[in-house]
C-alpha positions as CSV (number, residue, x, y, z in Angstrom):
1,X,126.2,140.9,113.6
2,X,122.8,141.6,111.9
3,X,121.3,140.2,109.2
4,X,118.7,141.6,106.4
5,X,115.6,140.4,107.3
6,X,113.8,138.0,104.4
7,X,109.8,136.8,104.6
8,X,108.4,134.1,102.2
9,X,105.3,135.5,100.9
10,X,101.9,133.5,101.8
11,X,103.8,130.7,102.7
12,X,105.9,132.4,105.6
13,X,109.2,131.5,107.4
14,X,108.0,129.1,109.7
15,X,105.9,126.9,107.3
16,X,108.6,127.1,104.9
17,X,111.1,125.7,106.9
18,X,108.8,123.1,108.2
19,X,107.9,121.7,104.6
20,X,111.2,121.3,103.5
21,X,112.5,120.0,107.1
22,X,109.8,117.3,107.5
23,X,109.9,115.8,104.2
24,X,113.6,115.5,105.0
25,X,112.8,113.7,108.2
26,X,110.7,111.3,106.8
27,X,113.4,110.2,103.9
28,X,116.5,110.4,106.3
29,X,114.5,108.2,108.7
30,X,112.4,106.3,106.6
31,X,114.6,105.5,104.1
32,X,118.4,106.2,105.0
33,X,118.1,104.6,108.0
34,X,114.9,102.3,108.3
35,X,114.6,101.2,104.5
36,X,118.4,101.1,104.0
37,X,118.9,98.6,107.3
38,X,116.1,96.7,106.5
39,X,117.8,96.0,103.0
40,X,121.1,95.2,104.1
41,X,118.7,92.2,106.4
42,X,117.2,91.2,103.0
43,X,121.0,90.9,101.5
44,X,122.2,88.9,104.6
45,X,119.2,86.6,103.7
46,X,119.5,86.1,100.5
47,X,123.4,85.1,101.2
48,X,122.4,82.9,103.8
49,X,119.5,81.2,102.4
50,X,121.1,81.2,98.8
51,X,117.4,82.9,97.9
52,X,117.3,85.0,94.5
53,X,114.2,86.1,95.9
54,X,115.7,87.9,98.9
55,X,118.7,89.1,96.7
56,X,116.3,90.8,94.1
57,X,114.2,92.1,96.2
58,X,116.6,94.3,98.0
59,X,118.6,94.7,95.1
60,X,115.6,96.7,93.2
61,X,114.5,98.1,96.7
62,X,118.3,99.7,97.3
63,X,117.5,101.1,93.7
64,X,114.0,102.4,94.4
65,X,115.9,104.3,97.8
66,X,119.0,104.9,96.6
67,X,117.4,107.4,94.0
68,X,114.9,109.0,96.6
69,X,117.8,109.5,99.0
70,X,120.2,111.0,96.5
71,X,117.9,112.8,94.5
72,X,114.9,114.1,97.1
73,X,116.6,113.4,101.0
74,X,120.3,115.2,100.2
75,X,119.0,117.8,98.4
76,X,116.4,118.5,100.8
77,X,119.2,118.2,104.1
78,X,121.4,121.2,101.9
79,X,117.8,122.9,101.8
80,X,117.5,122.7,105.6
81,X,120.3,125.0,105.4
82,X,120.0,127.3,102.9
83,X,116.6,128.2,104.4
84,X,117.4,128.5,107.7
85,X,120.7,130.7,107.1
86,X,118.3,132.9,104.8
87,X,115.5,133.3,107.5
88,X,116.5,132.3,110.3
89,X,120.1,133.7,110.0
90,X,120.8,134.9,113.7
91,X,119.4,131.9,115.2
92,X,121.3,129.4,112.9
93,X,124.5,131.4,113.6
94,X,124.3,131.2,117.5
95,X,123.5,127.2,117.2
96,X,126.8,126.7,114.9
97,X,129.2,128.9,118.0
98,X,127.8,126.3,120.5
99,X,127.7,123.1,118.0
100,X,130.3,123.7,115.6
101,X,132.1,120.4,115.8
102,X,129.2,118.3,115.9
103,X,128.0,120.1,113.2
104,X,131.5,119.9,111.2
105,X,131.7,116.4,111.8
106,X,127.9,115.6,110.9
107,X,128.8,117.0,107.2
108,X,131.8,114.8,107.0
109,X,130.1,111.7,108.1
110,X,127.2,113.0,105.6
111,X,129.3,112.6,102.8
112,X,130.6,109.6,103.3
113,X,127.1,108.4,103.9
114,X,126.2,109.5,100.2
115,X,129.7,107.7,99.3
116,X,129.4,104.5,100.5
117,X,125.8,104.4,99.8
118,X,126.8,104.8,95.7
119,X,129.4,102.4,96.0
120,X,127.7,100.0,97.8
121,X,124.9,100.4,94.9
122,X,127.2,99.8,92.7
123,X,129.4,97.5,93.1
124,X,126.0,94.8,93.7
125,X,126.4,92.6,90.8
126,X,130.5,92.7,91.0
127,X,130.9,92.0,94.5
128,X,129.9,88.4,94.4
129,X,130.6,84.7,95.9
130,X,133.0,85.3,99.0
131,X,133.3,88.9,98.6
132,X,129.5,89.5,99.0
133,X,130.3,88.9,102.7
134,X,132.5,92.0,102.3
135,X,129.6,93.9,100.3
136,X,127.0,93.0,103.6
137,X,129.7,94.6,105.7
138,X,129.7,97.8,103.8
139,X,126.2,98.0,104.1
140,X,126.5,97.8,107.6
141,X,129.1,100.0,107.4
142,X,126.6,102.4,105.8
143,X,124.0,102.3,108.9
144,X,126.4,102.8,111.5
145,X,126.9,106.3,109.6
146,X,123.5,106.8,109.3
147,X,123.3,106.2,112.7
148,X,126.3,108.7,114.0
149,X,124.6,111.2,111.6
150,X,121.2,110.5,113.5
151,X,123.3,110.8,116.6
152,X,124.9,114.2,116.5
153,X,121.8,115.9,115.3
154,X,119.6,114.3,117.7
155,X,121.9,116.8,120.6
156,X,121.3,119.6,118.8
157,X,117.7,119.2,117.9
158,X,117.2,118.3,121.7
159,X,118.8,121.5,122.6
160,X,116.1,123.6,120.8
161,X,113.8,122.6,123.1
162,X,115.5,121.5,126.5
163,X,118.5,123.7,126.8
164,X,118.7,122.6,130.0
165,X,121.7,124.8,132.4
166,X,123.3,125.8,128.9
167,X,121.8,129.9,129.5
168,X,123.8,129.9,132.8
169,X,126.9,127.8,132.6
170,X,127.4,127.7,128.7
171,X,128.6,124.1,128.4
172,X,128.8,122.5,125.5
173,X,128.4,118.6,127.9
174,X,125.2,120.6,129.1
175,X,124.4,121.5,125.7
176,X,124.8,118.6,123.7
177,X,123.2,116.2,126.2
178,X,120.6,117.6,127.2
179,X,117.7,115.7,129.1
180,X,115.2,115.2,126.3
181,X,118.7,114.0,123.5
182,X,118.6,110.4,124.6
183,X,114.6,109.9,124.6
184,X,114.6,111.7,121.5
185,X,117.5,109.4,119.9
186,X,115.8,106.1,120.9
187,X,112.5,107.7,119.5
188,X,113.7,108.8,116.0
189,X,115.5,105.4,115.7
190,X,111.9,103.4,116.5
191,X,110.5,106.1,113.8
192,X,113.4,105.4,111.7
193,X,112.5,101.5,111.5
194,X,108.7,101.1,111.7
195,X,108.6,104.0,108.6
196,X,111.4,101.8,107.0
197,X,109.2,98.6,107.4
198,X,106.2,99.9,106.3
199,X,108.2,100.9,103.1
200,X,109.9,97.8,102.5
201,X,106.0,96.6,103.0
202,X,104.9,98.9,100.2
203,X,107.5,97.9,97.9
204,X,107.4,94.3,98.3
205,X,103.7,94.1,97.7
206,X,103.9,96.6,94.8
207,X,106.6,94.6,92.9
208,X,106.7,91.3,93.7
209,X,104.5,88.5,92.8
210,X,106.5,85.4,94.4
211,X,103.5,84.5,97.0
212,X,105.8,82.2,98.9
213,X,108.6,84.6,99.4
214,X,106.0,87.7,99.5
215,X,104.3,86.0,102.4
216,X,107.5,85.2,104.2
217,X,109.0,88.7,103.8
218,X,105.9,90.1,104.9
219,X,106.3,88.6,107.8
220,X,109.7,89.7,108.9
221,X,109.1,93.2,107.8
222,X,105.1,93.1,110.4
223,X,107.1,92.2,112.6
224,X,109.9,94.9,112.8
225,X,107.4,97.2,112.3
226,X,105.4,96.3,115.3
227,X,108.0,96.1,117.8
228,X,109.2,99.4,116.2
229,X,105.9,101.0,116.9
230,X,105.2,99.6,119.9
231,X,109.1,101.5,121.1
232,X,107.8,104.7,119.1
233,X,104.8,104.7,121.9
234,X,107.0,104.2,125.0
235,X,109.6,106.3,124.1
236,X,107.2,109.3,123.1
237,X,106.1,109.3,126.7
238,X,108.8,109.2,127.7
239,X,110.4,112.2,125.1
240,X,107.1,113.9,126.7
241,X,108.4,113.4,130.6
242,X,111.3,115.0,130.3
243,X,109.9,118.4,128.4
244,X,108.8,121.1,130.5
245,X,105.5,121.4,132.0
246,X,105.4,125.0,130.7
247,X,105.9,123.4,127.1
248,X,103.4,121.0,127.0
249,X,100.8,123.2,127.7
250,X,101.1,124.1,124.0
251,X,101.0,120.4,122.4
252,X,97.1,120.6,121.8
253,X,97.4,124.3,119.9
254,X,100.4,123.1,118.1
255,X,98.5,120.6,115.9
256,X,95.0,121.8,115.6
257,X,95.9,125.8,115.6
258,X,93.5,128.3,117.0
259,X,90.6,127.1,114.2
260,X,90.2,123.4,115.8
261,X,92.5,124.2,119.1
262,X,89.3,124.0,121.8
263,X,88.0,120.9,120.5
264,X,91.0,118.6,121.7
265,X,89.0,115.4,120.7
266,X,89.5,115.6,117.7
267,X,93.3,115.3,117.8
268,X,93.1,112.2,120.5
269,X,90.6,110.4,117.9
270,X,92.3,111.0,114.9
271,X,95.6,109.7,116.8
272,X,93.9,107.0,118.2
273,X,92.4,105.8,114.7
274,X,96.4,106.1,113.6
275,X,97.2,103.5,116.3
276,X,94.8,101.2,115.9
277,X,95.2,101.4,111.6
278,X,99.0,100.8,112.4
279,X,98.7,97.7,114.7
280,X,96.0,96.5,112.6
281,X,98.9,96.3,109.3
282,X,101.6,95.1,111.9
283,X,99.1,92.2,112.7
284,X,98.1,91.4,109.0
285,X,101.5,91.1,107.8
286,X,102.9,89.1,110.5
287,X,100.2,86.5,109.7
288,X,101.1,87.0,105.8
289,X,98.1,88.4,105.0
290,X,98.8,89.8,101.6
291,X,95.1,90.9,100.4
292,X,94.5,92.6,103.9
293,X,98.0,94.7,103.8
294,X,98.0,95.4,100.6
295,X,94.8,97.5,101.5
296,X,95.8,99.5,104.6
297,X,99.5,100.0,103.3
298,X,98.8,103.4,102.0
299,X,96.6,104.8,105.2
300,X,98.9,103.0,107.5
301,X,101.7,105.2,105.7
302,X,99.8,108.1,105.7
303,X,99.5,107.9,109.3
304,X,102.8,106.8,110.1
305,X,104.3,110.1,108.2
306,X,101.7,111.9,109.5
307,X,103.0,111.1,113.5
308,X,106.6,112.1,112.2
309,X,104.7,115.4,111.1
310,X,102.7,115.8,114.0
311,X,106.1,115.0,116.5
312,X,108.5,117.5,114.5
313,X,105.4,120.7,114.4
314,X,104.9,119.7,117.8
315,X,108.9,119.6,119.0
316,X,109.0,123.4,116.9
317,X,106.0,124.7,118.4
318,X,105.7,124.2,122.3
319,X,109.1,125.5,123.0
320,X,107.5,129.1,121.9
321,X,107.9,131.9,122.7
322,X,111.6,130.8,122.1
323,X,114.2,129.7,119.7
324,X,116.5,129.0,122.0
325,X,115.1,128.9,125.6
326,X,116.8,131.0,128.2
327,X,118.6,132.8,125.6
328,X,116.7,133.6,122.0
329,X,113.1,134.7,121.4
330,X,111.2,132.4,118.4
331,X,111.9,136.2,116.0
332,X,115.5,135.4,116.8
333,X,115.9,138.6,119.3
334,X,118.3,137.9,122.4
335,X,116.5,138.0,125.8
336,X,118.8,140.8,126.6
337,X,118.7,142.3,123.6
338,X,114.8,142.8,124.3
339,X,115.2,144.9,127.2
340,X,118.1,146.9,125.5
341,X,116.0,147.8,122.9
342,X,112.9,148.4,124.7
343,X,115.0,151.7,125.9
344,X,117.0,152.5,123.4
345,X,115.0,151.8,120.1
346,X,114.8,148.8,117.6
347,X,114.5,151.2,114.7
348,X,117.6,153.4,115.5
349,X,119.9,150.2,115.8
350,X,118.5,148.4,112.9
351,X,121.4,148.7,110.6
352,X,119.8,147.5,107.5
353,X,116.7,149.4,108.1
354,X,118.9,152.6,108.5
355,X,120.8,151.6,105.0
356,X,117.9,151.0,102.5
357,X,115.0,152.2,103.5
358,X,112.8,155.8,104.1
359,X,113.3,155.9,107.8
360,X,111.0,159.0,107.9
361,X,108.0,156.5,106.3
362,X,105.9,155.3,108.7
363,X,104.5,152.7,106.7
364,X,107.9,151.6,106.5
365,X,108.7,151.9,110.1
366,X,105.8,149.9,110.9
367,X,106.5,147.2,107.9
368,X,110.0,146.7,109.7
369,X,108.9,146.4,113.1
370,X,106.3,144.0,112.0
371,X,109.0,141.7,110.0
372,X,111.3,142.1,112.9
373,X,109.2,140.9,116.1
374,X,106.2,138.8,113.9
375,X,107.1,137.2,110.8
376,X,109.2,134.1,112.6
377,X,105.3,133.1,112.5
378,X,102.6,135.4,111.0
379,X,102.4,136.4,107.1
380,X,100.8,139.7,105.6
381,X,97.9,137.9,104.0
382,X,98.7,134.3,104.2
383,X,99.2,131.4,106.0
384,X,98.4,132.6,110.0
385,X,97.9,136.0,108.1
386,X,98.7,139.1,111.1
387,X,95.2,141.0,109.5
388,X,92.6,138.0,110.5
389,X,94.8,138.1,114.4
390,X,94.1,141.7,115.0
391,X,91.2,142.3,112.1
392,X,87.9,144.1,114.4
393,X,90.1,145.8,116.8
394,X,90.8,149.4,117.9
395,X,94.2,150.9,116.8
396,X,94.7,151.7,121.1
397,X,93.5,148.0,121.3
398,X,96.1,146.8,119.3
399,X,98.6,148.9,121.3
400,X,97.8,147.2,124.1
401,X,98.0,143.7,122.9
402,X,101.1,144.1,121.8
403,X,102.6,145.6,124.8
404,X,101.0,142.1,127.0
405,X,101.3,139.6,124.0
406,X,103.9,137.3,126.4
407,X,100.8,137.5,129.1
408,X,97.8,136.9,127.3
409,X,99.5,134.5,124.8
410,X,102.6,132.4,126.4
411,X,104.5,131.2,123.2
412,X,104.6,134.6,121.5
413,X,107.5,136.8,122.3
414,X,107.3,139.9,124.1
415,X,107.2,143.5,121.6
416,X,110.6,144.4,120.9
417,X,111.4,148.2,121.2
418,X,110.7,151.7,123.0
419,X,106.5,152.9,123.4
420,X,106.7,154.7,120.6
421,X,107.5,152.0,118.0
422,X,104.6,149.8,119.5
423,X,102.3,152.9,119.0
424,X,103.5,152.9,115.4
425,X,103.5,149.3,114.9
426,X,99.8,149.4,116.0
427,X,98.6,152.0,113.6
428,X,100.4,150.1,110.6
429,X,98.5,146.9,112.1
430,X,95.6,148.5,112.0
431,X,95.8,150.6,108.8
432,X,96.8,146.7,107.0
433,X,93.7,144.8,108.8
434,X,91.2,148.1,107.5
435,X,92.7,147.8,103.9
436,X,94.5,150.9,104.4
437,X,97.8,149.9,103.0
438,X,99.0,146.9,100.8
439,X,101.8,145.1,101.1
440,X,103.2,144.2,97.2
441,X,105.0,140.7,97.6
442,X,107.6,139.9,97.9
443,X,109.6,143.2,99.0
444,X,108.7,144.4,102.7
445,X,109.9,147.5,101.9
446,X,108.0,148.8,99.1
447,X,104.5,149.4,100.5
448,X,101.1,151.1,98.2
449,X,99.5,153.5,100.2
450,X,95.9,154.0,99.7
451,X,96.1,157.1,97.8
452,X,98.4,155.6,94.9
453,X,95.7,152.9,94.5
454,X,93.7,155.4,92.6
């Protein structure tokens, strides 16, 4: 089945997706699973102990999460797929034939996440003396679905990037656990705690005043993050081991881009600094050390989110030139489909080209074979814009590149479609990069020649 084809102006596909998908990560993590746990610990105290201290403090701190979660992390998951089934429609649908029933039972066990989460929130204050053992257990109740959530997404975000035998034997065991899914489990659950620490850190020394209790929650909360973190580094290598050789080759490009991409230092420095900020906190507050915490809370945070940024762009770039290796090209054309339509024409079997457009235009042609093979990852005067990436070059140059663009660069996709649609593809390139021909956002379709600007 094929899909219309839509591009986010500016922005494009791929960053669009990543925004939304990252910021998810970080609340799903962070605070679902990491915050939410680490609460549920604060209860437990505050039961044991017979502490109003520990009681408040995760009573206003399930508040504080409970409205992020429910009003920024759930909206943003439903984004994930709304997005992705809008521009990434052909890949989305060949993930949901292989993991439909993970999938199917990841939205059930989503719900009752948001479920229990509300009725754990509210039913705080009435769930008291022997029955606020009963209210600890639903909050456990809560992580272990947090957890199972984490767990059957984990497979399929694994997949992605180390489909392992899948392209030859189609097994969904194969599939499913795949060699990078357990790495990657253990390492989004160290993520998942060490982010949730450092914002049970955050909170407690933004709100509460208590020096005693402050100190000793402190504490507790340096030292989960520590041993989190110090997991987050073994397991990364470890995630890293298992990825292919030919992927890793791209890590460095993936997070400094072609600008900053031969000067590699810089990304080893600035992680190093991130390290050594985040063991520095972890020290401080195990000691109690509210006055030194309270000042690197916010770059330790920054840095911590920024590693769960840097792991998910990484995870998304290297496995280029594919969406799903072995069987899907990163523009969501099939590896066989690319030869197929190398002979036989991309235009003449684009069925929504054919229905809505001026097939005779060859601005139009051009616009669609662009969207088709390049917009997964470049924009028409945005964000990795395609005019600055071929901007200086010969129309026969561009020709060329595009008929080696798997050689010269290894996570692009080969040119889908027959000579003659390269040839035209390069003389709309080249006509965009000269200023020949705008490109009105947001419609691909409806292109200003250079006479009509007049």
């Amino acid at each position: 089945m094929q899909f219309p084809i839509y591009e986010v102006p500016y922005l494009g596909n791929g960053m669009t997706i990543a925004l939304d998908a990252v910021l998810h990560v970080i609340i799903s993590h962070g605070l679902a699973i990491g915050a939410i746990t680490l609460i549920v610990i604060s209860e437990y105290f505050g039961f044991r102990k017979s502490s109003n201290d520990w009681e408040h403090f995760a009573k206003n701190f399930l508040k504080f999460t409970i409205i992020v979660i429910t009003g920024i992390g759930v909206v943003t998951g439903v984004g994930i797929w709304l997005i992705t089934s809008a521009l990434a429609p052909n890949g989305i649908g060949s993930m949901l034939r292989i993991f439909f029933w993970p999938w199917f039972i990841e939205w059930i066990v989503f719900t009752l996440e948001v479920v229990v989460l509300l009725v754990y929130y509210f039913t705080w204050d009435k769930w008291i003396g022997e029955r606020k053992k009963q209210h600890i257990y639903l909050g456990v109740s809560y992580i272990v679905l947090s957890v199972s959530s984490a767990f059957l997404i984990t497979g399929i975000l694994g997949f992605m990037l180390t489909s392992d035998g899948w392209p030859w034997d189609k097994s969904f065991l194969s599939a499913f656990f795949n060699p990078s899914f357990l790495p990657q489990l253990l390492l989004r659950a160290a993520l998942a705690f060490a982010l949730g620490a450092l914002f049970s850190m955050a909170f407690l020394l933004g709100t509460h005043n208590v020096n005693a209790f402050r100190k000793e929650a402190l504490r507790l909360f340096g030292k989960v993050f520590f041993i989190s973190f110090s997991a987050m580094i073994v397991f990364t290598w470890w995630y890293f081991s298992v990825v292919p050789s030919v992927f890793k080759t791209h890590a460095i490009m993936a997070i400094l881009t072609p600008g900053f991409s031969q000067r590699p230092e810089i990304f080893y420095a600035m992680n190093a600094i991130g390290v050594f900020i985040l063991f520095l906190i972890a020290l401080f507050a195990i000691k109690g050390s509210v006055s030194f915490s309270r000042i690197l809370i916010v770059p330790a945070l920054l840095f911590c989110m920024g590693f769960v940024t840097e792991f998910e762009r990484t995870r998304e770039f290297i496995r280029g030139p594919y969406l799903m290796p072995g069987y899907m090209y990163a523009n969501q054309v099939l590896l066989d489909e690319s030869l197929f339509l190398e002979k036989d024409s991309m235009l003449k079997n684009a069925y929504w080209y054919n229905t809505i457009t001026d097939k005779a235009d060859i601005i139009n042609q051009g616009s669609y074979l662009f969207s088709r093979n390049c917009s997964a990852c470049h924009t028409i005067g945005g964000i990795n814009s395609i005019q600055n990436a071929v901007k200086g070059r010969s129309e026969d140059g561009i020709f060329v590149i595009l008929g080696h663009t798997h050689e010269m660069v290894p996570f692009m996709p080969p040119f889908s479609g027959t000579e003659q649609e390269r040839r035209i593809m390069a003389r709309f390139l080249y006509q965009l990069a000269n200023g020949r021909i705008i490109i009105k956002a947001p419609s691909r379709f409806a292109p200003i020649k250079e006479d009509e600007r007049k």
